[in-house]
DRENTORKOL-3810 file (N, C-alpha, C; in nm, 4 decimals):
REM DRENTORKOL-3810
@n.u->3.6159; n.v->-4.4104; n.w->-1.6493; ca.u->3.5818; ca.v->-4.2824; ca.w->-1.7043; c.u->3.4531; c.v->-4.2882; c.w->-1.7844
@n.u->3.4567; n.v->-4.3952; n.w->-1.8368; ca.u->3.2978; ca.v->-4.3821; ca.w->-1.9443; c.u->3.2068; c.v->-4.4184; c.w->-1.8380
@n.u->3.1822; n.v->-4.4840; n.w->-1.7069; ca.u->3.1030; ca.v->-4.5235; ca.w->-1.5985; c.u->3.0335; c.v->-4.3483; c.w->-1.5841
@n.u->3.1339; n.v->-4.2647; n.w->-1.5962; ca.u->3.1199; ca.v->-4.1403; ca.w->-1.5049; c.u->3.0587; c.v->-4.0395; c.w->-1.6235
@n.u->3.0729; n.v->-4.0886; n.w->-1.7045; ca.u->2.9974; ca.v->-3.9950; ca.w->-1.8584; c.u->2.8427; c.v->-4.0532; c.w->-1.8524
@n.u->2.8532; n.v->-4.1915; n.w->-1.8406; ca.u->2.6826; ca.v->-4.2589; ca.w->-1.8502; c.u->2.5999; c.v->-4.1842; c.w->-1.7515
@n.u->2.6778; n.v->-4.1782; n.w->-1.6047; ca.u->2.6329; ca.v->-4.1449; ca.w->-1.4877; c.u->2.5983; c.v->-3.9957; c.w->-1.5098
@n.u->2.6838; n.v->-3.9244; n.w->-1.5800; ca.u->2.6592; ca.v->-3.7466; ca.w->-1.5836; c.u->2.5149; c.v->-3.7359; c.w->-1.7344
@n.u->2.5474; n.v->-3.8779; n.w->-1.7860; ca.u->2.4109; ca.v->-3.8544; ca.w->-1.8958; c.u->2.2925; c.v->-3.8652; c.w->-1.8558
@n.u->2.2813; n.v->-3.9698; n.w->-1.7950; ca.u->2.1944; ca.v->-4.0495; ca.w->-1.7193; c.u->2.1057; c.v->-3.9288; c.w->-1.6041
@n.u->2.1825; n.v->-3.8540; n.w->-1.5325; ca.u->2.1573; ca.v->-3.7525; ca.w->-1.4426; c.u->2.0932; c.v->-3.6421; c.w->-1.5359
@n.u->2.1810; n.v->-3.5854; n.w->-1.6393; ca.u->2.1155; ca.v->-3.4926; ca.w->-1.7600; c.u->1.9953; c.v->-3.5357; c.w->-1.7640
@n.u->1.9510; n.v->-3.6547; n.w->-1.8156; ca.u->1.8597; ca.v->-3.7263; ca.w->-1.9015; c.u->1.7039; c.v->-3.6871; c.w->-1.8021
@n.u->1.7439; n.v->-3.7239; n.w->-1.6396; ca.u->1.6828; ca.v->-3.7060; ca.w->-1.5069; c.u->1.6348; c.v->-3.5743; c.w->-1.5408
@n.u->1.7226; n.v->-3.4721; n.w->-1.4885; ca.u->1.7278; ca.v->-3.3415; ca.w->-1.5079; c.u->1.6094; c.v->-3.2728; c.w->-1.6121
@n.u->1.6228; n.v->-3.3445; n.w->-1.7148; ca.u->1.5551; ca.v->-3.2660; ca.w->-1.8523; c.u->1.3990; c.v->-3.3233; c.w->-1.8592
@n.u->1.4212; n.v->-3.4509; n.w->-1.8165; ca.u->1.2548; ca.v->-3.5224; ca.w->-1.8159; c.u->1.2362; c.v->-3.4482; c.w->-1.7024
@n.u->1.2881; n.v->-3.3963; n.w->-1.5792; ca.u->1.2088; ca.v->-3.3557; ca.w->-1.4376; c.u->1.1422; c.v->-3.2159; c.w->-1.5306
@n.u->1.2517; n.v->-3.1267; n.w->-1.6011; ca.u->1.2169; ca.v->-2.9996; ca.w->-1.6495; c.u->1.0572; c.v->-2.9563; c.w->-1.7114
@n.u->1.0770; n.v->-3.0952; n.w->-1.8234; ca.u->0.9861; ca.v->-3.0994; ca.w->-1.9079; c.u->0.8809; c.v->-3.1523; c.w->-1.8872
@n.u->0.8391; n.v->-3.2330; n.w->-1.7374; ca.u->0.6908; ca.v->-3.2941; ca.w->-1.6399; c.u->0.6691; c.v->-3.1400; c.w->-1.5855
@n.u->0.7539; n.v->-3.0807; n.w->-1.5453; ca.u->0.7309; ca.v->-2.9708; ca.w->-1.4769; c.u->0.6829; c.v->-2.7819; c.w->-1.5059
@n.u->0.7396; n.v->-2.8357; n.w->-1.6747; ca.u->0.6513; ca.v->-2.6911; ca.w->-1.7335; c.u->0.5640; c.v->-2.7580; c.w->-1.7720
@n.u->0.5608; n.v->-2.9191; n.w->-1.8038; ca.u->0.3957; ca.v->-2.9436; ca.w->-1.8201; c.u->0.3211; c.v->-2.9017; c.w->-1.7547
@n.u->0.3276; n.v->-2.9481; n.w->-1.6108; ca.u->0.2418; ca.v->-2.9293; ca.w->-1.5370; c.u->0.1627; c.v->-2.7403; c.w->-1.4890
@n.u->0.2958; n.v->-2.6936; n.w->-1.5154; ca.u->0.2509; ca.v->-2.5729; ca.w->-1.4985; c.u->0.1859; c.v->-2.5270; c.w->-1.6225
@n.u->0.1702; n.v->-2.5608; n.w->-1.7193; ca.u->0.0663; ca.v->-2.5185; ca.w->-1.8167; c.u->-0.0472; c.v->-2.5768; c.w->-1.7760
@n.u->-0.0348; n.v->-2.7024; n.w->-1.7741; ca.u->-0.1832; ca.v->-2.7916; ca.w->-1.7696; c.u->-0.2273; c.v->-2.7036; c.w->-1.6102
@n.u->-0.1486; n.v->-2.6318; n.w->-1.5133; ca.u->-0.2252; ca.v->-2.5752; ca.w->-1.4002; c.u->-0.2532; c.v->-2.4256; c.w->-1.4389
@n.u->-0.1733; n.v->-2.3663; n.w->-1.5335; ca.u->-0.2683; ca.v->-2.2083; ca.w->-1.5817; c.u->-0.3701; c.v->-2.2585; c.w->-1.6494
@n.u->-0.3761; n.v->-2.3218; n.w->-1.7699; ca.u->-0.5205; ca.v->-2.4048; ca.w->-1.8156; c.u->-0.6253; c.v->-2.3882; c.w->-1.7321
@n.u->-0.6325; n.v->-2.4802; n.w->-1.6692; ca.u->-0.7287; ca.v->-2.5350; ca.w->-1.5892; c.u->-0.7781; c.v->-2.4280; c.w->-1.4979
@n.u->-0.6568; n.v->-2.3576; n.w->-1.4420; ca.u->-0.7315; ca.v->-2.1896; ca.w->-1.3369; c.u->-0.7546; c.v->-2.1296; c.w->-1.4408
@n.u->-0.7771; n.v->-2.0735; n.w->-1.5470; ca.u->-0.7985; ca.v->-2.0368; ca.w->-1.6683; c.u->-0.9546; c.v->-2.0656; c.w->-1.6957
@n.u->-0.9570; n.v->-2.2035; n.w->-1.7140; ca.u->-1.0784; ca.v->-2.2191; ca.w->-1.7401; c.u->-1.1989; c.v->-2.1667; c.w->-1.6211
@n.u->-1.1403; n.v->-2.2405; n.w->-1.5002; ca.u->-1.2156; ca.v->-2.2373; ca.w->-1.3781; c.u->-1.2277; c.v->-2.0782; c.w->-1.3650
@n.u->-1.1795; n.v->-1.9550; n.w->-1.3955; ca.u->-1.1742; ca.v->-1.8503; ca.w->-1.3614; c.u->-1.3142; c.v->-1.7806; c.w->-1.4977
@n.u->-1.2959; n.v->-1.8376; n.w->-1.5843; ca.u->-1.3754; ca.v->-1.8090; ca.w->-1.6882; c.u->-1.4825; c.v->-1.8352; c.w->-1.6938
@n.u->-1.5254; n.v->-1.9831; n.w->-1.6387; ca.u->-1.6287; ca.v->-2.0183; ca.w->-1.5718; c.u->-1.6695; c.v->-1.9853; c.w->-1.4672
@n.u->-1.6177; n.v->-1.9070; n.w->-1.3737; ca.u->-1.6822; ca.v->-1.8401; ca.w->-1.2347; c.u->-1.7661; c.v->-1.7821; c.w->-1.2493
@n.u->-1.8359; n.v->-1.7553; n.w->-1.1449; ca.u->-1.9955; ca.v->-1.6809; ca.w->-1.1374; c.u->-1.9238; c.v->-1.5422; c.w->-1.1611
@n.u->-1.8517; n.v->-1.4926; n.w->-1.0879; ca.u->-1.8282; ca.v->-1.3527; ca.w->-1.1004; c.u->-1.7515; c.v->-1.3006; c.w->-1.2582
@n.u->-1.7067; n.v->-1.3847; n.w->-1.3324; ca.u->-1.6582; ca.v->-1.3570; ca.w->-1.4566; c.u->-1.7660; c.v->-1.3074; c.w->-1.5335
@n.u->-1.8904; n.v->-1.4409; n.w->-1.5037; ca.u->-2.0350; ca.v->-1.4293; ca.w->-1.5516; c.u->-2.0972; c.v->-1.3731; c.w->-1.5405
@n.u->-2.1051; n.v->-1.3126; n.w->-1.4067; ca.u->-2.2075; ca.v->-1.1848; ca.w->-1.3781; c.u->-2.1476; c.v->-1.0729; c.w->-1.4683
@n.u->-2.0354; n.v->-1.0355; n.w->-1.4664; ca.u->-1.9348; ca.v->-0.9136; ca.w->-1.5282; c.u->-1.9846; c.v->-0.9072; c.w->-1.7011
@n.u->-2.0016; n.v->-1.0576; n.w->-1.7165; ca.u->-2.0107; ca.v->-1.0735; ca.w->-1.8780; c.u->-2.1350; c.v->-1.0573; c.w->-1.9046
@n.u->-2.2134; n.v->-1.0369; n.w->-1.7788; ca.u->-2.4152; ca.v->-1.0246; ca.w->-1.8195; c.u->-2.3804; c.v->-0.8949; c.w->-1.8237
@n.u->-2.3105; n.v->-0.7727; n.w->-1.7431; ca.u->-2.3184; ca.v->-0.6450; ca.w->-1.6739; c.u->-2.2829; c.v->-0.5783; c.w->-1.8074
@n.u->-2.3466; n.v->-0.5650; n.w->-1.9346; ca.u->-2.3324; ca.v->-0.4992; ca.w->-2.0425; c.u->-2.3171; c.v->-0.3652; c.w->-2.0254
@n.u->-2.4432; n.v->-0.3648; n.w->-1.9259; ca.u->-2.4643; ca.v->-0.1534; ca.w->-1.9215; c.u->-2.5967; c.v->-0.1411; c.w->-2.0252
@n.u->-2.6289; n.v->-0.0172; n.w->-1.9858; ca.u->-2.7659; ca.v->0.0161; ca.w->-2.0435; c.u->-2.7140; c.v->0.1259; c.w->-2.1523
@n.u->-2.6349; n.v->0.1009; n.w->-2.2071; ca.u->-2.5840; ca.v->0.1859; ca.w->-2.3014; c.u->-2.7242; c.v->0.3950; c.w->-2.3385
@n.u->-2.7969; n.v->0.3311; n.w->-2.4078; ca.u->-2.9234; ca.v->0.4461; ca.w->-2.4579; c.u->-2.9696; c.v->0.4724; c.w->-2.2889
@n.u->-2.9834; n.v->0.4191; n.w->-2.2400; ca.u->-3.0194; ca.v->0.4655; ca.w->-2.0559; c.u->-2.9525; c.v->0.5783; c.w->-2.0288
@n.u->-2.8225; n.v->0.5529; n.w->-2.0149; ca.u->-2.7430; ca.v->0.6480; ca.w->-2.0056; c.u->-2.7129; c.v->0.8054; c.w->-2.0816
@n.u->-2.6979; n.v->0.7428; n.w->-2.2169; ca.u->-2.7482; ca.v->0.8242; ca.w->-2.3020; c.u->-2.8462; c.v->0.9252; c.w->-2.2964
@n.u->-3.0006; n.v->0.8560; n.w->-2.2789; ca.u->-3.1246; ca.v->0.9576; ca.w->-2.1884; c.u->-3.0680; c.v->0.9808; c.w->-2.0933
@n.u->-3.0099; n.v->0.9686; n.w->-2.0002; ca.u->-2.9818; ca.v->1.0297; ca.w->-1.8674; c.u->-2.8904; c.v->1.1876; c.w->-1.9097
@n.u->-2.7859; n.v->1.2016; n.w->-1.9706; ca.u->-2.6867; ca.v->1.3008; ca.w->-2.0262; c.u->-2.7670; c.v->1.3710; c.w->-2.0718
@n.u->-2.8209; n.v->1.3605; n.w->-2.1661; ca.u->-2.9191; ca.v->1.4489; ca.w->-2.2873; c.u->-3.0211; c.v->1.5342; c.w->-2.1663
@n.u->-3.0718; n.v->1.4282; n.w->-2.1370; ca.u->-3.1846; ca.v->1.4779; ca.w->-2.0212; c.u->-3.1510; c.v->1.5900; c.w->-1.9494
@n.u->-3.0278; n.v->1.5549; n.w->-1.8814; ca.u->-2.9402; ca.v->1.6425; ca.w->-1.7371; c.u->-2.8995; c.v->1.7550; c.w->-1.8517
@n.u->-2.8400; n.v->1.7695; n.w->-1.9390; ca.u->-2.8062; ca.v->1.8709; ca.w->-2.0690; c.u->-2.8604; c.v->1.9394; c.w->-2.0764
@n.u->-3.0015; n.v->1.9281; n.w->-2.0925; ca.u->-3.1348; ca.v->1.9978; ca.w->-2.1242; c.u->-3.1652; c.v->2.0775; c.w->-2.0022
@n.u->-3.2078; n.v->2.0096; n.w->-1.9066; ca.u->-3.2595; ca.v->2.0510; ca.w->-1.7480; c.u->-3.1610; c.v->2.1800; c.w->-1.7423
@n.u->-2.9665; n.v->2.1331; n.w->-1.7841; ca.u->-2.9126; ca.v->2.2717; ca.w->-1.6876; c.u->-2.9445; c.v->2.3655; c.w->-1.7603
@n.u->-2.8867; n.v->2.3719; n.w->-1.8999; ca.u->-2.9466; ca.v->2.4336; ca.w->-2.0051; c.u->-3.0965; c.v->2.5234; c.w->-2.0207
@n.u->-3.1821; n.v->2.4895; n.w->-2.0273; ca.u->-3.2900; ca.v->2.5342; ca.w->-1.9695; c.u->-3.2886; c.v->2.6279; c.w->-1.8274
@n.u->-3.2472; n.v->2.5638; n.w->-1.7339; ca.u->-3.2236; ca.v->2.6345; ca.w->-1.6313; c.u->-3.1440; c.v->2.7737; c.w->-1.6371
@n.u->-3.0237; n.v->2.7704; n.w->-1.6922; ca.u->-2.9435; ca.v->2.8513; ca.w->-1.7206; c.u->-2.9808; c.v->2.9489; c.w->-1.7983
@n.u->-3.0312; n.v->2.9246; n.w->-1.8992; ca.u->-3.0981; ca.v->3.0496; ca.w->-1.9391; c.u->-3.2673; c.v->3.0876; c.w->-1.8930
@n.u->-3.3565; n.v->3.0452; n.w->-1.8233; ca.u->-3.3942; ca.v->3.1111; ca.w->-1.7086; c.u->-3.3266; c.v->3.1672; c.w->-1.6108
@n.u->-3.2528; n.v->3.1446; n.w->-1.5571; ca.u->-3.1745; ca.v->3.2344; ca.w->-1.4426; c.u->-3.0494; c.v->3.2636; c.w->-1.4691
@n.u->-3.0167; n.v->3.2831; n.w->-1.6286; ca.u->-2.8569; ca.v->3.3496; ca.w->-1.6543; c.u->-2.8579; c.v->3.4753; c.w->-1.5595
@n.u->-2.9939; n.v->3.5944; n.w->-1.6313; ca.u->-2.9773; ca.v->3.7544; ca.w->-1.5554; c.u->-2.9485; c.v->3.7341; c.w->-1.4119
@n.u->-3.0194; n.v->3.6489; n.w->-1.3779; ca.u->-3.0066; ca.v->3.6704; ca.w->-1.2193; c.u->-2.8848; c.v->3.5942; c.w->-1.1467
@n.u->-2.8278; n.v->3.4971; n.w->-1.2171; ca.u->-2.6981; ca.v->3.4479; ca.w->-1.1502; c.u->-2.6186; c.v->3.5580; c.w->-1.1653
@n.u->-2.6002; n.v->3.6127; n.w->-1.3083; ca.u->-2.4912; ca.v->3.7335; ca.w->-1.3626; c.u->-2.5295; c.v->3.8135; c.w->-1.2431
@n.u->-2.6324; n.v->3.8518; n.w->-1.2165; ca.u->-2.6530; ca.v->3.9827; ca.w->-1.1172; c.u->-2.5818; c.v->3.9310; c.w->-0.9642
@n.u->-2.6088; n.v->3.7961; n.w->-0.9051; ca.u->-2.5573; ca.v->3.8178; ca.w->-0.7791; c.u->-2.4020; c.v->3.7491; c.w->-0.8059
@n.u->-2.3558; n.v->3.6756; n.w->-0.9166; ca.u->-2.1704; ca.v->3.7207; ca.w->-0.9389; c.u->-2.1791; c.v->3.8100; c.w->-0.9319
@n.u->-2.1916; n.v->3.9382; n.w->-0.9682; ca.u->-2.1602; ca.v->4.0601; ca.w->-0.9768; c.u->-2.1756; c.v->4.1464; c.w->-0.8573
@n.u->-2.2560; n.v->4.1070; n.w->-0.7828; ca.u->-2.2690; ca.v->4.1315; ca.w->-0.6616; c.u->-2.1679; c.v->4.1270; c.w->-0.5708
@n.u->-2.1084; n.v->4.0011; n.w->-0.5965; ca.u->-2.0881; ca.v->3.9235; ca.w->-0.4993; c.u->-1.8939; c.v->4.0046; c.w->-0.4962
@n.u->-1.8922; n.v->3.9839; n.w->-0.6670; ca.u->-1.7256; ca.v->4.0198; ca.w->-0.6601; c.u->-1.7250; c.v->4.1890; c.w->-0.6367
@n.u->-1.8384; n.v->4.2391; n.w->-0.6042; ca.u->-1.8130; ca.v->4.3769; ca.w->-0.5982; c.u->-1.8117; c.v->4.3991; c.w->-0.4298
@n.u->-1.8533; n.v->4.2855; n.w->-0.3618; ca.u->-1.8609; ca.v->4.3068; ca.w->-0.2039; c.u->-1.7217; c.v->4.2776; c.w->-0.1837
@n.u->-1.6050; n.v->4.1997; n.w->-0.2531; ca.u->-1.5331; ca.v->4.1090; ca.w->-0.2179; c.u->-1.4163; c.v->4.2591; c.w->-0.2607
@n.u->-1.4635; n.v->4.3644; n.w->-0.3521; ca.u->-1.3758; ca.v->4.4265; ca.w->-0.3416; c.u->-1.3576; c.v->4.5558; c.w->-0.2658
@n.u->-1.4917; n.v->4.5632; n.w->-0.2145; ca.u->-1.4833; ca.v->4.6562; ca.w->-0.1410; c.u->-1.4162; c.v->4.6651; c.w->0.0259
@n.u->-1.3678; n.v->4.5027; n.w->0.0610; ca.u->-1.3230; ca.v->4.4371; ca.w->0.1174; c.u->-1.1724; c.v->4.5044; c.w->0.1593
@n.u->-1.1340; n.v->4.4895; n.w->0.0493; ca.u->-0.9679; ca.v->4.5245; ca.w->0.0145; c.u->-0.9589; c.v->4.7059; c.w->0.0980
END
């Protein structure tokens, strides 16, 4: 009977060292793709790709202005052919 306790410890003992090589290893393998992923060109390019922040900025303001401007040059005359337009649409009916 104690042969068969050593043998069921002994197997435990197996068991728990296999466990504990084996979440090693799986750390030491997210690590390492971890690193290697961080170090990739494409992580790197992503981490240069800041953006032109004020670029953009001028671009909005700019386009803002243009419709703006536009819009009130040709408010009368858009108002005139809406108005046109929903008065053809009712004569329709």
């Amino acid at each position: 009977m104690n042969k068969n306790r050593e043998k069921k410890k002994m197997s435990n003992e197996i068991i728990e060292n296999a466990s504990i090589k084996v979440a090693l290893n799986l750390f030491r393998a997210k690590e390492f793709t971890k690193k290697k992923f961080i170090n990739s060109n494409l992580v790197s390019e992503f981490r240069d790709e800041r953006g032109d922040v004020p670029g953009w900025v001028l671009v909005v303001l700019m386009t803002t202005g243009l419709v703006t401007a536009i819009w009130t040059i040709a408010s009368p005359r858009l108002s005139a052919i809406l108005k046109n337009s929903l008065d053809s649409m009712n004569g329709i009916r």
